[in-house]
C-alpha positions in Angstrom: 0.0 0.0 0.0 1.4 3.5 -1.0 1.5 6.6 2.0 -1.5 7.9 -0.3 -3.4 5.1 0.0 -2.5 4.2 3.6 -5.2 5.1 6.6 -4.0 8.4 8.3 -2.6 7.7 12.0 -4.8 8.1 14.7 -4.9 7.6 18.4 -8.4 6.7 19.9 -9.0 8.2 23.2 -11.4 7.1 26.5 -12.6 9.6 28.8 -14.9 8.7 31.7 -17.1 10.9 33.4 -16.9 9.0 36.9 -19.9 8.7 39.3 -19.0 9.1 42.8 -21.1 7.1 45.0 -20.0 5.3 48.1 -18.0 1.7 47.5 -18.2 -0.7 50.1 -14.2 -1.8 49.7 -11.4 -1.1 47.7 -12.1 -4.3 45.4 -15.5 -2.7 44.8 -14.2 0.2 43.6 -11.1 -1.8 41.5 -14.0 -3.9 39.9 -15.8 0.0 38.7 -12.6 0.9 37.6 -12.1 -2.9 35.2 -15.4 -2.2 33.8 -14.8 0.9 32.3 -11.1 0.0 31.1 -12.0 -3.4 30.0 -15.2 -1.9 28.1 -13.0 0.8 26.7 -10.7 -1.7 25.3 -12.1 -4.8 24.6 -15.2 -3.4 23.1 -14.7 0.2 21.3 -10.6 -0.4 20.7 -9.3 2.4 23.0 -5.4 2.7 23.4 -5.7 5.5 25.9 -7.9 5.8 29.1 -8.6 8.7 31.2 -10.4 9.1 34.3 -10.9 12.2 36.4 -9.0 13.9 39.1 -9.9 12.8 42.5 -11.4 9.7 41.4 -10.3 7.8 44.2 -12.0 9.8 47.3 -14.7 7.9 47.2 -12.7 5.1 48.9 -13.2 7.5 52.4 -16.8 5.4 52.1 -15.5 2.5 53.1 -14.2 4.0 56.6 -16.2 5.6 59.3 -16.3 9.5 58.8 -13.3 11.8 59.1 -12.8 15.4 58.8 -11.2 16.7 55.9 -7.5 17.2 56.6 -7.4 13.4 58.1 -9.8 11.7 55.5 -7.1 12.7 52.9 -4.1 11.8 54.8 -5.6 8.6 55.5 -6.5 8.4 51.9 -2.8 8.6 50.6 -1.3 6.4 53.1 -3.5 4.0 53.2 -4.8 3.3 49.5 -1.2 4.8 47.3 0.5 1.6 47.3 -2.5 -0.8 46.3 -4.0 1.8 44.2 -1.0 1.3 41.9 -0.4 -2.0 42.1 -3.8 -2.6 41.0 -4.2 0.3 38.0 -0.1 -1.0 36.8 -1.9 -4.6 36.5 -5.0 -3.3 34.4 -2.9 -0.9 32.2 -0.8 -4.2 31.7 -3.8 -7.0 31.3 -5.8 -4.7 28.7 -2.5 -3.0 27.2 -3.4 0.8 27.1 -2.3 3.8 28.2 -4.3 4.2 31.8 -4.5 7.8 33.4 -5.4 6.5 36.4 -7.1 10.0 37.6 -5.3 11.7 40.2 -4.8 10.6 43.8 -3.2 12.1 46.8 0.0 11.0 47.6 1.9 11.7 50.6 5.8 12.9 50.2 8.9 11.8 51.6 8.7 15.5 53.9 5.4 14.9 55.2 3.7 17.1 52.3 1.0 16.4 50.0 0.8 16.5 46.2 -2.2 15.7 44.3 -0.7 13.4 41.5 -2.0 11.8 38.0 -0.6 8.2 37.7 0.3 7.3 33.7 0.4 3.3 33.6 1.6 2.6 30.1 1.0 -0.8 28.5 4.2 -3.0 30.5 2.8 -2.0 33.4 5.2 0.9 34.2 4.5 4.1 35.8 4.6 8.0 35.5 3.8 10.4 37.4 2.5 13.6 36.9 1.5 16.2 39.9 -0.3 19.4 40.1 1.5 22.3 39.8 -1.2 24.6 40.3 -2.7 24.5 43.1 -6.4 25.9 44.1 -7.2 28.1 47.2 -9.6 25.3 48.6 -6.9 22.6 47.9 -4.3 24.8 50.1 -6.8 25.7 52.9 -9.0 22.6 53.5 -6.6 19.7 52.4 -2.9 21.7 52.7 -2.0 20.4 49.1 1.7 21.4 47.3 2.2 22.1 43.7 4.6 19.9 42.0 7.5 21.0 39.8 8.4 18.8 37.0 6.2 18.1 33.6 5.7 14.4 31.9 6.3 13.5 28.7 4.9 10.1 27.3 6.4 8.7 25.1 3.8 6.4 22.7 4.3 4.7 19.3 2.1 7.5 17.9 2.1 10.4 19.4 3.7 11.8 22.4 1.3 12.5 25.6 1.0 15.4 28.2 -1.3 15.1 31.2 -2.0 18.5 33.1 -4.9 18.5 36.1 -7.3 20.3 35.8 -6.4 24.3 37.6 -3.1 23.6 35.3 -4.5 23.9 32.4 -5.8 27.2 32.9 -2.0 28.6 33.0 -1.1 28.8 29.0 2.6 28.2 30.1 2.3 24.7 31.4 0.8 23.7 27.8 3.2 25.8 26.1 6.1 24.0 27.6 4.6 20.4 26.9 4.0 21.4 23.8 7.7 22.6 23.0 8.9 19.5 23.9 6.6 17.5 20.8 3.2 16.6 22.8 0.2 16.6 20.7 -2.3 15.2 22.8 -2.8 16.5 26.3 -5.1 14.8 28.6 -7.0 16.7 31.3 -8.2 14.8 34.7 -11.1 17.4 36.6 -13.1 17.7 39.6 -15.5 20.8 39.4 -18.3 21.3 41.8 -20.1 23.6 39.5 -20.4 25.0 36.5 -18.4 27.5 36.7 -15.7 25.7 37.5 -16.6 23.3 35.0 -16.5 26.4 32.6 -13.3 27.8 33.5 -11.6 24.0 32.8 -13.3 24.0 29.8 -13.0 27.5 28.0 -8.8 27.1 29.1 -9.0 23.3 27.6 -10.2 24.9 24.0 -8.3 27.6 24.2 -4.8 25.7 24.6 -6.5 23.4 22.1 -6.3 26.5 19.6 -3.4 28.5 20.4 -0.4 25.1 21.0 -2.4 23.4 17.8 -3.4 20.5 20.0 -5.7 17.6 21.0 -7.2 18.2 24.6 -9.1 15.2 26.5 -10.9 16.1 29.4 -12.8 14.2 32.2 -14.6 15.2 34.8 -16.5 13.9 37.9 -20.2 14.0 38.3 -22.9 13.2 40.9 -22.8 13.7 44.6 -20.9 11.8 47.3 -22.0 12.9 51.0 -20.3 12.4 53.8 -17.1 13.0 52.5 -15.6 16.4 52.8 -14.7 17.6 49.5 -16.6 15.8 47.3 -20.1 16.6 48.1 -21.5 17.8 44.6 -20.5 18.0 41.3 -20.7 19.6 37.7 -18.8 17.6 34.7 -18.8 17.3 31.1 -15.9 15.4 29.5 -15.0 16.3 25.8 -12.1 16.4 23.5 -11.4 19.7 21.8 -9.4 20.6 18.9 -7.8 23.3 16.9 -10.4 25.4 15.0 -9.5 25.1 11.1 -10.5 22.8 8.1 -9.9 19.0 9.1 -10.9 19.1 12.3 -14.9 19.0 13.8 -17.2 22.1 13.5 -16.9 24.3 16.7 -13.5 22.4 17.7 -15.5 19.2 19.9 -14.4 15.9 18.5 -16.7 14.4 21.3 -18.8 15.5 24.1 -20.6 14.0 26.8 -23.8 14.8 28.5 -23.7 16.7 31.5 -24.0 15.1 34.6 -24.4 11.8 33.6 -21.8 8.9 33.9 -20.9 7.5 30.7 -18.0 6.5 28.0 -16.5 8.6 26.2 -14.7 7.7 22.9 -12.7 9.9 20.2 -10.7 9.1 17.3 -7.9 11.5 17.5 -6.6 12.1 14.0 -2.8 12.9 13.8 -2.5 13.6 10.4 -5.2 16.4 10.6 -2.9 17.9 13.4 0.2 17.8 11.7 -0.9 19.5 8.7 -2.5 22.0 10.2 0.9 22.2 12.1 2.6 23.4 9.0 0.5 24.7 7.0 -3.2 25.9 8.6 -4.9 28.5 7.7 -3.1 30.4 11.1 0.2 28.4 13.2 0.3 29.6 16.3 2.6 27.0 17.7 5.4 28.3 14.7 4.4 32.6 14.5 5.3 33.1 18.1 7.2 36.2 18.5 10.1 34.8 21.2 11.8 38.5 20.0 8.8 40.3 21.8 7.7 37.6 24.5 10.3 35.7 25.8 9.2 32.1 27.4 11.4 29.3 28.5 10.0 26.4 31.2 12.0 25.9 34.5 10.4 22.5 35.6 11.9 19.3 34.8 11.2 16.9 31.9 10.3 13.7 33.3 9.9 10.4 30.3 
């Protein structure tokens, strides 16, 4: 088969709007989380699953109530180490690329960072933590932002994850995509709709001006008891550049609101790279670096 004739590359992407609702033990909510992977794989052909930031609070249900500060403490210590175990084995059973969320995780100084775990296909692990961090984080659950930025590394395109505040800072996205990613993948947790909205708008926008994919997911529902996570307001979706060969209004895919489902996009590459080097406008190559000088500080992780 010629390069005319052959298919154009693409990368099809997951994205789960996750439910939160109590679980009644950590295999409970492992089993939740094999549904959706195995369903994402197995059934629609998915090479790249995302869930959403915080997914893993609801696991607080399965212990009597604690205030806030303690419930996530507890969280880290107790769940980190089986949490990963678990999500390395799934990424490695189903063979995708499993962003397992984010989950708290307690640091070798006694601080907090909220961090996305990348499981790629062996089984091995990335991680990716906040840098941004919210008021509410800092006040109520004494989070620290992170300082390095992950690159991963896939046979078709190379991957960026930022969560969810972080992608309303145009320099984190600018940085990931000077170092070749083309498809960034967004993990939320908004409890309303204008924090939904303020993901959302940034996630297009960075879609536009770095000439990118963007895969969100979000939570929905309502999870009482826990402090945090009482009520929700989530769309996932997968924006795009605006410009010939890609979807009208830049969504390639969009959930309903509100409502748990799964969410699947075929991410075409070629598309991107063409309108790369020759769109209609290329942002990512008419910067003026003479006028606006930019160069990332944090460290490259692959």
């Amino acid at each position: 088969m010629s390069d005319a004739e052959s298919p154009s590359p693409s990368l099809r992407v997951a994205c789960v709007p996750w439910r939160v609702d109590r679980v009644t033990s950590f295999e409970a909510f492992v089993s939740r989380v094999r549904y959706f992977v195995e369903t994402a794989r197995a059934d629609y052909g998915a090479e790249v699953v995302l869930f959403p930031e915080f997914f893993t609070v609801p696991l607080l249900t399965t212990e009597a109530p604690m205030e806030a500060m303690g419930g996530i403490r507890h969280l880290a210590r107790q769940f980190t180490e089986p949490f990963r175990e678990r999500m390395a084995a799934l990424a490695a059973e189903w063979g995708v690329y499993l962003v397992a969320g984010s989950h708290p995780v307690e640091q070798p100084d006694g601080s907090l960072r909220n961090v996305a775990m990348i499981f790629r296909p062996d089984g091995s692990r990335i991680d990716q933590p906040k840098l941004h961090i919210t008021p509410w984080e800092t006040e109520t659950w004494n989070i620290a932002g992170g300082g390095s930025l992950a690159v991963i590394e896939t046979p078709k395109a190379r991957l960026g994850v930022l969560i969810c505040y972080d992608v309303e800072f145009p320099e984190a996205v600018r940085a990931l995509a000077d170092e070749g990613v083309e498809v960034l993948l967004v993990p939320y947790c908004t409890d309303n709709r204008q924090g939904w909205l303020r993901v959302t708008k940034c996630a297009a926008a960075r879609a536009v001006e770095s000439q990118i994919y963007v895969a969100t997911a979000g939570i929905v529902g309502s999870l009482d008891g826990v402090p945090g996570m009482n009520v929700h307001f989530g769309r996932s979706a997968v924006y795009t550049p605006s410009d010939f060969g890609f979807a009208r209004d830049g969504i390639e895919a969009e959930s309903e609101a509100n409502e748990e489902a799964l969410l699947i996009a075929d991410l075409n590459l070629a598309s991107l790279r063409r309108s790369r080097a020759a769109g209609t406008v290329t942002p990512i190559n008419d910067r003026r670096p003479d006028l606006f000088a930019f160069q990332s500080q944090a460290r490259i992780d692959r």
